[in-house]
N, C-alpha and C positions, 0 to 999 in steps of 0.2 A: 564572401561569407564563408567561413569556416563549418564543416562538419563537426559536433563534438565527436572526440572519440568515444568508443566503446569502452566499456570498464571490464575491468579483465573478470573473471568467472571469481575471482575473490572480492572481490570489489562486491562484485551482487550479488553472493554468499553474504557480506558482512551489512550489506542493504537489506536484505532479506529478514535476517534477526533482527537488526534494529527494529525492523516494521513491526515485526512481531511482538516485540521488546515494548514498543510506542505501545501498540497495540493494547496489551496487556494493563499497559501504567495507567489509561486513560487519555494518550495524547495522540488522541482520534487526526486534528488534521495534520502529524508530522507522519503517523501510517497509511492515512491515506497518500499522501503525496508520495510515498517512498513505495507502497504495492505500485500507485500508477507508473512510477518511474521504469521501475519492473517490468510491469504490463508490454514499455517501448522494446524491449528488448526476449520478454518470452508471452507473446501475444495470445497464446493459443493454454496456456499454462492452468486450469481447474483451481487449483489451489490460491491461487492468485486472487481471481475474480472471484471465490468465494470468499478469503480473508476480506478484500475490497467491499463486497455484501452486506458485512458481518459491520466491519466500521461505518460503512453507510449507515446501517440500521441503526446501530449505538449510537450514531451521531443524532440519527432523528429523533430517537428516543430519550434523551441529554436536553437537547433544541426542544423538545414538545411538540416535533412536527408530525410523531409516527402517526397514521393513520391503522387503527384497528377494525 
């Protein structure tokens, strides 16, 4: 079984906008997956797991799950 490699620091730079990018347009599960991607590689990151927050909540509140 193979490691995948690391993506080089441009690579998730250009992750990073996208998510934001998704983010932005409405397209909740392609930023969520691409913050979590993130997430593998800068774990400890603020911004991250609050952008990640941020789409959760849009999402629940899109879905009608939010609970108020």
């Amino acid at each position: 079984m193979h490691k995948p490699l690391q993506p080089s620091l441009e690579e998730l730079n250009q992750l990073f906008v996208k998510a934001g990018e998704d983010h932005q347009n409405g397209l909740l599960d392609s930023a969520r997956t691409d913050y979590l991607r993130l997430l593998e590689f800068f774990s400890e990151a603020p911004l991250l797991h609050y952008n990640l927050g941020l789409v959760q909540d849009r999402k629940s509140v899109v879905e009608g799950k939010r609970v108020r």
